[in-house]
N, C-alpha and C positions, 0 to 999 in steps of 0.2 A: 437545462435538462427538463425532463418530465415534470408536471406540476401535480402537486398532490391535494388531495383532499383530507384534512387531516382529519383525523379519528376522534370521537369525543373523550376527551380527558378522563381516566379513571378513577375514583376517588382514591382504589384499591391498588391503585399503581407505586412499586416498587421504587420510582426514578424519579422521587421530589424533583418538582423544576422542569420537568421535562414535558410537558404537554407539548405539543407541535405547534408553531404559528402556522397561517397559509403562507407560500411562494409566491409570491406575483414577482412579472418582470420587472428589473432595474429599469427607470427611465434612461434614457444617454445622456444625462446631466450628469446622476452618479456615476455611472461607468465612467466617463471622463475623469471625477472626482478622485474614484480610486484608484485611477492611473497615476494621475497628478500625483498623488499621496505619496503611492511608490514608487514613481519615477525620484519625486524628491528623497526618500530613503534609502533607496538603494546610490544614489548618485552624495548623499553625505557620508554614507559609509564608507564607500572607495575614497571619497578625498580625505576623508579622516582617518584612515585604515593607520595603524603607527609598526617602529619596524620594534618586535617585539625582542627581548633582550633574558627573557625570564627563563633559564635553565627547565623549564616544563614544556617550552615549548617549541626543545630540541625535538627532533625528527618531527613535527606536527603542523608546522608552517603550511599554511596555505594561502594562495594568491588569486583571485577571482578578476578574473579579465573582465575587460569592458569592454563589452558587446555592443554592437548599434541594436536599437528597439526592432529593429525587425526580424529579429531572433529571438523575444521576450515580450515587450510590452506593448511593441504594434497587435502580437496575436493574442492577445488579453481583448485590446480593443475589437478585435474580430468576434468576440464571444458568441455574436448571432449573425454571422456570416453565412453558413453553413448549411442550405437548406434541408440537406439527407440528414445530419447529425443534429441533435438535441443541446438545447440551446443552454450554455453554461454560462450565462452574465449571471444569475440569482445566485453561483455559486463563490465569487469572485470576493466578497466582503470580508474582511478580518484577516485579508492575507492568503486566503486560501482557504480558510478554513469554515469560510461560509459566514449563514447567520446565525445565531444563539438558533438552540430551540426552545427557547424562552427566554424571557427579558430577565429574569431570575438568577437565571444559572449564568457558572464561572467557566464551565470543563464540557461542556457539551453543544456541538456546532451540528449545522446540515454539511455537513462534509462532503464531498463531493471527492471520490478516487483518484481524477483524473486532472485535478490542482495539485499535486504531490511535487509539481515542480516549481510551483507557486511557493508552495510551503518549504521546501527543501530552500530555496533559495534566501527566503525572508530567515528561515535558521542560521543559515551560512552569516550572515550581517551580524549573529551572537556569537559567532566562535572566537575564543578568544586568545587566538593564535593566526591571525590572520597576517600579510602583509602586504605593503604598497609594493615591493621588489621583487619581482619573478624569478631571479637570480637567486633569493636565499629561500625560495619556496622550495618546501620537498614535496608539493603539488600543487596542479593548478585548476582550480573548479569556473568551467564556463557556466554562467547562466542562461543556456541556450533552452527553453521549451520543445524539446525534441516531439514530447506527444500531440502536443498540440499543433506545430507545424504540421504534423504527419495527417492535420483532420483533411485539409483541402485536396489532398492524394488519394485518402479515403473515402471524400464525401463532396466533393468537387467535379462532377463531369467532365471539368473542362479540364481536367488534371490528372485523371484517370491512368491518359498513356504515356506521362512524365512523373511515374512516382520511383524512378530509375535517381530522378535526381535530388529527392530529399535529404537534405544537408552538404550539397556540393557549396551551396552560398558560402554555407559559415566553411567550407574545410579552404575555400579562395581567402575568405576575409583570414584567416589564420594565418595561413602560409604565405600569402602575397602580399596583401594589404596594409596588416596593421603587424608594427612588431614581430616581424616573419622572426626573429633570433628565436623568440617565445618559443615558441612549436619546434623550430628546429633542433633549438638545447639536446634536445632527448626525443623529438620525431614522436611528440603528441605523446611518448607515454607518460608521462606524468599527467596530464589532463585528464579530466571526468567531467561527464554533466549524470541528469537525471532525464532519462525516458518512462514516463507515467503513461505506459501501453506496456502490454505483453510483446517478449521478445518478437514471438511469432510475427505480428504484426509489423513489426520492423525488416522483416528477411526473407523476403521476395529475391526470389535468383534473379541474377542480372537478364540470365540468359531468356527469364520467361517470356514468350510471344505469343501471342499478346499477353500482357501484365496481368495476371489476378488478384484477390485482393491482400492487401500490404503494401508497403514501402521497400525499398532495397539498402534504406542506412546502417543495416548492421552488416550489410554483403558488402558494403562498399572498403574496397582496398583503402583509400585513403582515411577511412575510421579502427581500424583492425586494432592500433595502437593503443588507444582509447581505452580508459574503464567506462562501461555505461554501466548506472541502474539501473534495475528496472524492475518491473512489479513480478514478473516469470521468466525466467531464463529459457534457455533452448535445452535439449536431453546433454547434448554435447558442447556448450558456450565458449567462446573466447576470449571475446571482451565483456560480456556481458555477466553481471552479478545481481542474483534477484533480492531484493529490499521487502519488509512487509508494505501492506496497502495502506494507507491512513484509515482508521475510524473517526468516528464522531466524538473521540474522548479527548482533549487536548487539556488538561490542570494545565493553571498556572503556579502552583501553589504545594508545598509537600501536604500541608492539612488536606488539602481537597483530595490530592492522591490516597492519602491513608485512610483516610472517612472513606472514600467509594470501596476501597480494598476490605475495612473491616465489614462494608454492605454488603463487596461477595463473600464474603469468610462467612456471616450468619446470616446468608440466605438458605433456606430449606427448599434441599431437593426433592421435590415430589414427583418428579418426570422422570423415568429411566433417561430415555434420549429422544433426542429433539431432530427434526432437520427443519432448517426455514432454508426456502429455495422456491424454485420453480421448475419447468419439464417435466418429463417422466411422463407423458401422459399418451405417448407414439405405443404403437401396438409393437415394435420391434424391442430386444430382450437388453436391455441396459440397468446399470446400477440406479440410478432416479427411481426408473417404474419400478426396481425392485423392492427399494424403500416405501415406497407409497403405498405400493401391494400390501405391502408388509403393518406399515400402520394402519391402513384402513381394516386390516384384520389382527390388529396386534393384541390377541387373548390367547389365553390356554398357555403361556410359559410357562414350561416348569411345573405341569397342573394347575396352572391357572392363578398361582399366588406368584402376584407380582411385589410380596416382600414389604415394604416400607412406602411402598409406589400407589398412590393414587392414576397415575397416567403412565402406561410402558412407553407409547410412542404418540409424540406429538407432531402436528404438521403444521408449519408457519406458512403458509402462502404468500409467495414475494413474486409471481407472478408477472407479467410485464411494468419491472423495474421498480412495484409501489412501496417496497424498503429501501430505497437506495438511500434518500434521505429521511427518513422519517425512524429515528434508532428504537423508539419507546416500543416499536410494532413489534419487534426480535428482541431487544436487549430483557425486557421483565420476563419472555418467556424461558432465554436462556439462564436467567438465573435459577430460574425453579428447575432446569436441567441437572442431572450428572454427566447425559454424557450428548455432544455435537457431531450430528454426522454431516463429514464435509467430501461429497462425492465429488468428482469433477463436473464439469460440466462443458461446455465448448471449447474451455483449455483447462488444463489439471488445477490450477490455484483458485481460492475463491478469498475474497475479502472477509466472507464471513469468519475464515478460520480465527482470523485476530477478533473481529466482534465475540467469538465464542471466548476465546483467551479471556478477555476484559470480564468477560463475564464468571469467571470461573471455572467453564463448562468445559470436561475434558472432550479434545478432538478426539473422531473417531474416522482413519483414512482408508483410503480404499485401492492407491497409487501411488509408488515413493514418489512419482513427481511432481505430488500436489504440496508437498511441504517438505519431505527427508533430503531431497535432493536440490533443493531452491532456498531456502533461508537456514545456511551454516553459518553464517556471522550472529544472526539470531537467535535462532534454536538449535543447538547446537547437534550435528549427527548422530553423537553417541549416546545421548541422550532419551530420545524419540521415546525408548520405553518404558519413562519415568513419568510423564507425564502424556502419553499417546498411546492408542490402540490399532492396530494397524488388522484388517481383516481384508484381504486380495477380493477385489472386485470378481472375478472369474467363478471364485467360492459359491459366491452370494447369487449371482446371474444364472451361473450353467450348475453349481454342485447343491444347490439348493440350502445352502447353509442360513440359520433364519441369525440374522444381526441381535435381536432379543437374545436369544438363547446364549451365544458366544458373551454380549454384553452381563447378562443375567448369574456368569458363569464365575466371573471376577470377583476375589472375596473382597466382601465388605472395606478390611481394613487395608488391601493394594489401594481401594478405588481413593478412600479419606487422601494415601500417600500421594498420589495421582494430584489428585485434586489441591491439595497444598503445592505442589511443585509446578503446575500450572498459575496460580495466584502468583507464584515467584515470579513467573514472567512476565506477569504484566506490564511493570515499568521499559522490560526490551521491547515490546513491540506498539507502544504506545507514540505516539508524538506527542511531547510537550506542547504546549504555549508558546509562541514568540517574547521574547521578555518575561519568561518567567522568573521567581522567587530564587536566589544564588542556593538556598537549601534544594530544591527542585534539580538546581542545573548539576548538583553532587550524583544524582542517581543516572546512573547511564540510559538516556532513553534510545529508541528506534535509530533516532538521525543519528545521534553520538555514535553508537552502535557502526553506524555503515559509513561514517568517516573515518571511523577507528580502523574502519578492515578496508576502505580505501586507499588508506596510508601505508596498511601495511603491506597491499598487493601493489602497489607500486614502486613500492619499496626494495622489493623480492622482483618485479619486473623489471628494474631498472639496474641491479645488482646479475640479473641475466644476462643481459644487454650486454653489459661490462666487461665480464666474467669473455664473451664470446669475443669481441672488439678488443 
């Protein structure tokens, strides 16, 4: 990915531990190392996988097929294949989950979005329900790198007018090749993987001619069966269920969890709201430039008393990509936040919405399809208005309604409840540690979370199925 130049360390910074190191590239000695690593891990977990017998781990059985490496570990090795796409080998270390951002710290990685299947997959190795028999699975999780295949379709020229056939390999090797019974049992519905891309990018009509940009593996008849995850769903999905993004927070440990959690609890808000982002800068009439508008003249609310607030509105500049990894640049500002405004931007979800969570900062939405209508395993629907602010884009752009004023307007002691009820999430939209602490693996994190309702939508899909046959 991008390489950054890291910020000089603050004394006054919020995030013991967390100064940035530089990015330099992996040499190809390491990458090969950390293949080796994982190839050997994942390859002792399947042989050792045991047929589990524990009354807990009725209905929860799952079986992870063994896939050849060119579904997974060969596109690891590809990391800097890809000369249009930015170069992911720096992020590949610790499983997915990058490098420290400092040699210090336990919970805080350069995390990189778009390892999610890297990560998803080295969690699957801890669940402790797993089995060798596909037969007594009540699902069956491929470790297939959907997003990362999809880069040579999206960033390959030479691949350009064949992104018709992303994931025909693996739906052959399934049904023909290896253990055709597997897939036919139940005709792929019990199978899931992980797509770490937005839906959109995967659902290019068949029919398009010429191809624009996307893949067609979620159009494809032969995947229909399928649960995918994925980071954003479509307005209308089928197979597809959207999952949060990873952050840069991964505890291995309940103490590390609680200690950061009591740092958002007594952190002091002095920022009404925050946006870190980029855009907004086109002279045509969007939510972005209206924000920006808006904090660059954010005085006079309310007569000009902005309350307990040193700063009504802050602007984080994240500009072409220079947060992506670097968390300390957004995370100390969010904490001084009350409130995160998460506008869309080229597709309705942003990762920052979970960096803002972590932080305590309550979201502030602009589109149900940035979050109300995409993470219900998560956060849950009915919910949204315990810990969310929901103000219509349309308002803000065309009816002139100033975001200050509507936020400014919310009494003191809703915002406190907000804001504790947000803190509660934390733990769902986090990703643990690989091997983390058994006290740790009690609290349901992000991944638990999205196997949990894996299970269950396959469950209920497959009881469909029945019900019609």
């Amino acid at each position: 990915m991008k390489q950054i130049k890291p910020p000089t360390p603050s004394p006054l910074s919020l995030l013991p531990g967390l100064p940035p190191s530089s990015l330099s590239p992996l040499p190809q000695m390491a990458i090969k190392s950390i293949i080796r690593t994982l190839s050997f891990i994942f390859f002792f977990a399947l042989v050792n996988s045991q047929q589990y017998t524990d009354p807990e781990c009725a209905g929860r059985r799952i079986h992870i097929r063994d896939l050849p490496p060119q579904f997974n570990l060969d596109l690891l090795s590809n990391c800097s294949h890809y000369p249009l796409s930015d170069d992911f080998c720096p992020y590949l270390p610790n499983h997915g989950l990058g490098h420290k951002t400092h040699n210090q710290t336990r919970s805080w990685f350069r995390t990189d979005p778009f390892m999610l299947e890297l990560i998803f997959h080295r969690r699957m190795l801890d669940y402790p329900c797993l089995t060798p028999d596909p037969r007594r699975a009540d699902a069956v999780f491929l470790p297939y790198y959907a997003g990362l295949d999809s880069l040579r379709y999206l960033y390959d020229p030479n691949h350009y007018n064949s992104s018709f056939q992303h994931g025909l390999n693996l739906f052959r090797f399934l049904k023909h090749r290896d253990s055709p019974g597997i897939w036919e049992r139940n005709r792929g519905h019990d199978h899931f993987f992980v797509a770490s891309r937005p839906a959109w990018d995967l659902s290019q009509p068949l029919t398009n001619d010429p191809p624009v940009w996307g893949t067609s593996l979620l159009e494809l008849p032969e995947f229909y069966n399928v649960t995918v995850l994925t980071f954003e769903s479509r307005a209308y999905p089928w197979q597809e269920v959207a999952i949060p993004y990873p952050t840069s927070f991964h505890p291995p440990n309940t103490a590390l969890l609680e200690s950061w959690v009591g740092r958002v609890r007594r952190s002091r808000r002095t920022t009404l709201m925050l946006f870190a982002g980029g855009g907004g800068v086109s002279a045509s009439p969007n939510i972005r430039r209206s924000i920006r508008m808006e904090c660059d003249n954010g005085t006079g609310v309310n007569g000009g008393d902005g309350g307990s607030y040193s700063t009504l509105c802050e602007f984080v500049d994240c500009s072409n990509g220079v947060c992506e990894h670097d968390p300390i640049r957004f995370m100390r500002p969010m904490l001084q936040a009350t409130f995160c405004l998460q506008p869309p931007g080229d597709t309705p979800t942003r990762r920052s919405t979970f960096d803002g969570i972590l932080a305590g900062c309550i979201p502030v939405f602009f589109e149900e399809q940035s979050a109300k209508k995409q993470y219900r395993w998560h956060l849950p629907e009915e919910q949204y208005g315990e810990f969310s602010v929901f103000i219509p884009k349309e308002d803000v752009v065309f009816k002139g309604l100033r975001i200050l004023d509507a936020l400014m307007g919310i009494p003191r002691g809703e915002v406190r409840r907000m804001r504790e009820k947000v803190i509660e999430l934390i733990p769902r939209v986090m990703y643990r540690k690989h091997g983390s602490s058994l006290g740790l693996r009690s609290k349901k994190d992000a991944f638990d979370i999205a196997v949990e309702g894996t299970l269950e939508r396959i469950k209920s899909r497959l009881q469909e199925v029945s019900s019609v046959h």
